[in-house]
PLY file of the C-alpha trace (Angstrom):
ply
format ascii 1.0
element vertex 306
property float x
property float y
property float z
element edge 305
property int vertex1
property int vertex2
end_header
-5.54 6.48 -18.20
-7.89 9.05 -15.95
-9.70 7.26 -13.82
-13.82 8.76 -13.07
-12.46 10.61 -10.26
-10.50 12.61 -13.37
-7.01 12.88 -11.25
-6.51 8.98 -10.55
-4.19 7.63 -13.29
-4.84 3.96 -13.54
-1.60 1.72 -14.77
-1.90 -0.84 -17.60
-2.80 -4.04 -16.56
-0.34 -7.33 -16.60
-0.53 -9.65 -19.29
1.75 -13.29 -18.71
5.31 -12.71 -19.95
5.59 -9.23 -18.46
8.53 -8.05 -17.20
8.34 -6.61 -13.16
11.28 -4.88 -11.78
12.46 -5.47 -8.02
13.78 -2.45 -6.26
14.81 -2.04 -2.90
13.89 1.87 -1.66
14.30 1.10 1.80
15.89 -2.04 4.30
18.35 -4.36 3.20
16.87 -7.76 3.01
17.44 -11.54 3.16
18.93 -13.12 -0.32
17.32 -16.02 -0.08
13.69 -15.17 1.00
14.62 -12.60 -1.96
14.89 -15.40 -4.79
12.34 -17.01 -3.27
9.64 -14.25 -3.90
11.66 -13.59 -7.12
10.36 -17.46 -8.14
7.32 -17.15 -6.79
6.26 -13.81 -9.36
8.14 -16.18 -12.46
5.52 -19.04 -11.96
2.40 -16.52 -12.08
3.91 -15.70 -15.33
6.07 -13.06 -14.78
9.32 -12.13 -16.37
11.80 -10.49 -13.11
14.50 -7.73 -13.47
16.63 -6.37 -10.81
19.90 -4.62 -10.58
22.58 -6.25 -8.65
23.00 -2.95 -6.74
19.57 -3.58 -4.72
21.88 -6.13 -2.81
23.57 -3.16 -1.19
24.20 -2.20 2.44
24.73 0.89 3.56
23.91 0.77 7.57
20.46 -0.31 8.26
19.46 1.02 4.46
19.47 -1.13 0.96
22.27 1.92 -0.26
22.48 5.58 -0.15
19.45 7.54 -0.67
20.74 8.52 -4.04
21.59 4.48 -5.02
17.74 3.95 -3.45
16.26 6.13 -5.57
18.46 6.05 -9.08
17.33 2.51 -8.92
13.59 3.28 -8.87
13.32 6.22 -11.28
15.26 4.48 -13.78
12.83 1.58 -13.35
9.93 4.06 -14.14
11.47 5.23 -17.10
12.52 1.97 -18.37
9.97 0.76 -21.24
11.01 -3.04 -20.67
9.62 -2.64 -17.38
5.79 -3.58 -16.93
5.60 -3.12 -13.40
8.08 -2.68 -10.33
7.41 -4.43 -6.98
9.83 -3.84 -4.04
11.99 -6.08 -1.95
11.14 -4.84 1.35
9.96 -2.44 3.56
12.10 -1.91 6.97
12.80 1.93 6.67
14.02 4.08 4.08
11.46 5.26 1.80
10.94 8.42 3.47
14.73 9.22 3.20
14.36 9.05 -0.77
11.03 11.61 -1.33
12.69 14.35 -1.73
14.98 12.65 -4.69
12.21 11.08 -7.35
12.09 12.58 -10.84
8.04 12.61 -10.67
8.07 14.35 -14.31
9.47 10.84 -15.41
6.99 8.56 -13.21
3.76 10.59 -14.81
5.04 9.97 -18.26
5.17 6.28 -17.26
2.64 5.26 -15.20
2.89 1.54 -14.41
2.19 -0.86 -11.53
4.07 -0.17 -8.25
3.48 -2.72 -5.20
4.22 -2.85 -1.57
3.31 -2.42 2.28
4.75 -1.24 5.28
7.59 1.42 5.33
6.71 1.80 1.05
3.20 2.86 2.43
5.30 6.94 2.22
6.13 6.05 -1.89
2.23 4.41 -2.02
0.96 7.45 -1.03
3.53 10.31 -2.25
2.68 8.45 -5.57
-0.56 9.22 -5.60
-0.50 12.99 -4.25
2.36 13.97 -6.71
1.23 11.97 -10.00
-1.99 10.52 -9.59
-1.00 7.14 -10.36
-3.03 4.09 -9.09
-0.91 1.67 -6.65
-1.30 -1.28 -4.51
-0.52 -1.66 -1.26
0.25 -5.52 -1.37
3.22 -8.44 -0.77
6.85 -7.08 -1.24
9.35 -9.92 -3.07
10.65 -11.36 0.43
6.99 -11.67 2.32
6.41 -13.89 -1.02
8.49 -15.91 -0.21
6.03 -17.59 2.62
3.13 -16.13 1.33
-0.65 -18.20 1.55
-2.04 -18.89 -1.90
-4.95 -16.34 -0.95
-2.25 -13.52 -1.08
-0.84 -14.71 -4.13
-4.08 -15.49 -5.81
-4.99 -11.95 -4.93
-2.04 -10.24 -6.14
-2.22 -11.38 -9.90
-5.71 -11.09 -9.82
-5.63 -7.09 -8.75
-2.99 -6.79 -11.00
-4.42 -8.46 -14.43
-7.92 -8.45 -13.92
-10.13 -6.54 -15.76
-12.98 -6.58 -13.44
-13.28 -4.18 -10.39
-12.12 -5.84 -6.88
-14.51 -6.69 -4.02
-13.07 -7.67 -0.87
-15.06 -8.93 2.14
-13.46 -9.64 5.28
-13.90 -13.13 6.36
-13.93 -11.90 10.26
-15.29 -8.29 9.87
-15.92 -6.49 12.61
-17.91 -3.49 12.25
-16.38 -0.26 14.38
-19.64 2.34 12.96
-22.14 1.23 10.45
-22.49 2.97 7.52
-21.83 3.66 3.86
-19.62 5.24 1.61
-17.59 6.36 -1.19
-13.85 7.56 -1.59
-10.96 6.99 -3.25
-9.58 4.58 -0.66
-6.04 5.65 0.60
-3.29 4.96 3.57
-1.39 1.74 4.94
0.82 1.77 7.48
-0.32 3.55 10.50
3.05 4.27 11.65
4.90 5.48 8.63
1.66 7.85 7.41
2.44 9.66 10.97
5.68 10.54 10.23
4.85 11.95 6.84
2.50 14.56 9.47
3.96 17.84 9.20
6.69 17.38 5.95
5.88 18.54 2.38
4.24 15.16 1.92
1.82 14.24 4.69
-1.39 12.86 2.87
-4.54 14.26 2.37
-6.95 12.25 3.53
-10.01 14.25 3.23
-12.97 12.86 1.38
-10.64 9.49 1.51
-11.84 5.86 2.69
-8.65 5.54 4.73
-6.94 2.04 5.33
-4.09 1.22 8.38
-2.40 -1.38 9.14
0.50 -1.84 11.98
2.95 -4.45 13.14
4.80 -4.50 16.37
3.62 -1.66 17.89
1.51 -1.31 21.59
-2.32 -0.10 21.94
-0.77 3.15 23.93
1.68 3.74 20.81
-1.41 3.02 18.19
-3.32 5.28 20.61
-0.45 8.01 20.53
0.04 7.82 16.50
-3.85 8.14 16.06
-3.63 11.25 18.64
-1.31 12.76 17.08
-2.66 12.55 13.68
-6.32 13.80 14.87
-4.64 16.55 16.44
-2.65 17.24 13.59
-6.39 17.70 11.35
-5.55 14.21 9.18
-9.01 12.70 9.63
-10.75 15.99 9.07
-13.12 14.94 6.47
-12.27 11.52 6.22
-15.16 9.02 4.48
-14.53 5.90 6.09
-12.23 3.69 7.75
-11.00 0.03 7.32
-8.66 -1.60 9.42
-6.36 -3.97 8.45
-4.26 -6.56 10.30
-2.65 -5.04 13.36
0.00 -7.85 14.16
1.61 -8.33 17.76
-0.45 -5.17 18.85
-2.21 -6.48 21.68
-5.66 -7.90 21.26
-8.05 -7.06 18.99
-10.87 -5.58 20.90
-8.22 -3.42 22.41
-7.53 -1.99 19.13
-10.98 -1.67 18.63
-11.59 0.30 21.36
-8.54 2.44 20.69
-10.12 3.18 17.13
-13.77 3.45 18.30
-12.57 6.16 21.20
-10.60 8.06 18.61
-13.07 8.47 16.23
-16.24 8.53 18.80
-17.66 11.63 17.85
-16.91 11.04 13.80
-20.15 9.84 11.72
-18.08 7.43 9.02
-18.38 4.23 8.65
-15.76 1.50 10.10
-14.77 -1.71 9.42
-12.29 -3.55 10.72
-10.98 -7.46 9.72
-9.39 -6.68 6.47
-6.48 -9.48 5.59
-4.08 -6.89 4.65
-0.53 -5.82 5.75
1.15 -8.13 8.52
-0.99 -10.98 9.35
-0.94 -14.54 7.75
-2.58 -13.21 4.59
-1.22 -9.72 2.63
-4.45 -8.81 -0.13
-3.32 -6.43 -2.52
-5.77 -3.42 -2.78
-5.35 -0.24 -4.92
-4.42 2.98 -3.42
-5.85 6.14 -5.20
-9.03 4.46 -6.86
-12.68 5.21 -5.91
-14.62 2.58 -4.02
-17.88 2.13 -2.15
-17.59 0.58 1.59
-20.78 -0.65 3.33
-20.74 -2.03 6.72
-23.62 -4.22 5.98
-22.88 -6.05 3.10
-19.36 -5.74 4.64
-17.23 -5.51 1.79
-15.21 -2.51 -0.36
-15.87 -2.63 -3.34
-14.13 -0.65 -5.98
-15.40 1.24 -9.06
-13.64 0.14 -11.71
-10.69 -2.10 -12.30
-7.37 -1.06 -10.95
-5.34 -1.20 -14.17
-6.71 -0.58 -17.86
-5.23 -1.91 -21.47
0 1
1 2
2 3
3 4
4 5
5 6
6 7
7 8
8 9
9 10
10 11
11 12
12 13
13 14
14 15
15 16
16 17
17 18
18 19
19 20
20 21
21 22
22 23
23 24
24 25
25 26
26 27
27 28
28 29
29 30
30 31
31 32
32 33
33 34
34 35
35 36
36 37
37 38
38 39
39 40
40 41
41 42
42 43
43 44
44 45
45 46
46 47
47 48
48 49
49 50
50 51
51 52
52 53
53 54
54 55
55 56
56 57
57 58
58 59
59 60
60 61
61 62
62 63
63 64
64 65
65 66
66 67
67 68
68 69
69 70
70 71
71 72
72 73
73 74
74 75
75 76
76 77
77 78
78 79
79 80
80 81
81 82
82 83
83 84
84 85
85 86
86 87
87 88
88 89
89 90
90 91
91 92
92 93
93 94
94 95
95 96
96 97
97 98
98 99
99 100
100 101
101 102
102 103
103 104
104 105
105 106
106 107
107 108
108 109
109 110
110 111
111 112
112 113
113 114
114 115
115 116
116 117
117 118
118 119
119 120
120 121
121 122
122 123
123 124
124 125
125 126
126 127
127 128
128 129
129 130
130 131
131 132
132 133
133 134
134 135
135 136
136 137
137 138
138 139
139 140
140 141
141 142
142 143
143 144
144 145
145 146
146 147
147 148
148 149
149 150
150 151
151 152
152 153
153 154
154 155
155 156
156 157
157 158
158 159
159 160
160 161
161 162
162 163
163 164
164 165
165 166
166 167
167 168
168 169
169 170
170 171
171 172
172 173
173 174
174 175
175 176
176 177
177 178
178 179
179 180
180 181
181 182
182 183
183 184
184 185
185 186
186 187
187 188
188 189
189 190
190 191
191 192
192 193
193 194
194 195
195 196
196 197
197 198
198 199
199 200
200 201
201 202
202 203
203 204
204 205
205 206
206 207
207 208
208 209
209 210
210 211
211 212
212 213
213 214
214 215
215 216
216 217
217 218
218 219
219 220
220 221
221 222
222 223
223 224
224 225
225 226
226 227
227 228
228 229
229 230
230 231
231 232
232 233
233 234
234 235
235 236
236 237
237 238
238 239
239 240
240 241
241 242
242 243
243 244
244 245
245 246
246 247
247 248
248 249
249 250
250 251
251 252
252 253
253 254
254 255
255 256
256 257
257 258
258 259
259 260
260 261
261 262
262 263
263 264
264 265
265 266
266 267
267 268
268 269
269 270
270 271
271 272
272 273
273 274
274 275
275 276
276 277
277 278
278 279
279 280
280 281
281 282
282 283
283 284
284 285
285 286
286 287
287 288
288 289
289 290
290 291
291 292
292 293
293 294
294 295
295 296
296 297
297 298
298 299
299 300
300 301
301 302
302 303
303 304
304 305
């Protein structure tokens, strides 16, 4: 269903006994943090499918590009399948772009969830079909996951309420407010998407990153490059998630705060999503209003619809 923003396609919502399917578009992963995860979505309710050929290894990829991505557009065209949740991130998904049948994936929207290297499928998602997703836990990181990012999965995915989230240790960056359909994730994967037939378009967006592993000069270099590049041109607002083993956080602060010095948005750092002890799932591609003052996002409408 359109969404007010009239391009947004909003998925239908979860119910309990739903059936989510598990691909694997990029890494291989671990089998047992796998069945873990794959437990942990049966006791909120869920019903799992998977083919046996995510298990594949083909170098440091879950299959061939082609395996990678039969296995999600058959998923999209499947009608047994509710929703479709992936079993980790690593590398991959921009390998597979190039090969998804989106005239099957806007016939049948659904819920698709993930974080880190998926962040190129969250977005490419959106700017080819429109459809609402959530950047959230992928099967393996549920296996350890706190009961806030569970709790916060199934609620963005069956409620039908709009989502508020309010950063327990927000830092504001530039006060301000705004409104946008919120878009982005990983800081490192968006960059490489600069300059291929599927960088983003962030303009008029409230844009969310995240990063793991990665120095202040390398954040620092990514966000160059992307300013350079004219990906924050027009940009709302900003919210910063968790940036995990990348130096302190007032470094990245001031990284952020240099970078966008001369840009009048609002930004908010302190988010629990991507890396960090707790993973909230937000929507991708749905309008919300962020103010730095009541420090919180909170979105329009609910993600999904009946």
């Amino acid at each position: 269903m359109l969404s007010k923003d009239n391009k947004s396609v909003r998925p239908p919502r979860l119910k309990p006994g739903d059936t989510i399917g598990i691909v694997a578009p990029a890494g291989p992963f671990d089998s047992e943090k796998f069945m873990k995860g794959k437990t942990v979505l049966e006791s909120m309710g869920f019903q799992t499918f998977f083919d046996e050929g995510i298990f594949q290894k083909h170098g440091f990829l879950a299959g061939t590009d082609i395996q990678r991505t039969d296995q999600l557009n058959r998923l999209f065209a499947d009608p047994t399948v509710q929703a479709i949740a992936c079993a980790r991130g690593g590398y991959g998904s921009i390998r597979i772009l190039s090969f998804l049948d989106f005239k099957t994936i806007k016939k049948h929207p659904k819920i698709f969830l993930g974080f880190s290297d998926i962040s190129a499928l969250l977005s490419v998602l959106y700017e080819q079909c429109g459809l609402v997703t959530f950047h959230g836990p992928v099967v393996t990181t549920l296996a350890k996951a706190t009961k806030k990012t569970i709790m916060a999965m199934k609620t963005a995915l069956t409620s039908d309420a709009p989502l508020e989230l309010t950063p327990e240790d927000g830092k504001v960056i530039k006060p301000g407010v705004c409104s946008g359909l919120v878009a982005g994730g990983n800081l490192t994967t968006l960059c490489h998407l600069v300059g291929t037939p599927y960088a983003p378009n962030f303009k008029g967006k409230i844009l969310l990153l995240e990063d793991v592993g990665e120095m202040p000069y390398r954040i620092d270099r990514m966000l160059t490059q992307m300013k350079l590049a004219g990906c924050f041109n027009g940009i709302a607002g900003l919210i910063l998630g968790v940036f995990e083993e990348c130096g302190h956080l007032n470094e990245i602060v001031e990284i952020f705060n240099n970078i966008f010095e001369n840009a009048n948005i609002p930004i908010l750092a302190g988010f629990g999503m991507g890396h960090g002890e707790h993973n909230l799932t937000i929507p991708m591609g749905l309008g919300a209003t962020l103010d730095t003052d009541k420090n919180r996002l909170l979105f329009h409408e609910p993600a999904t619809v009946v």
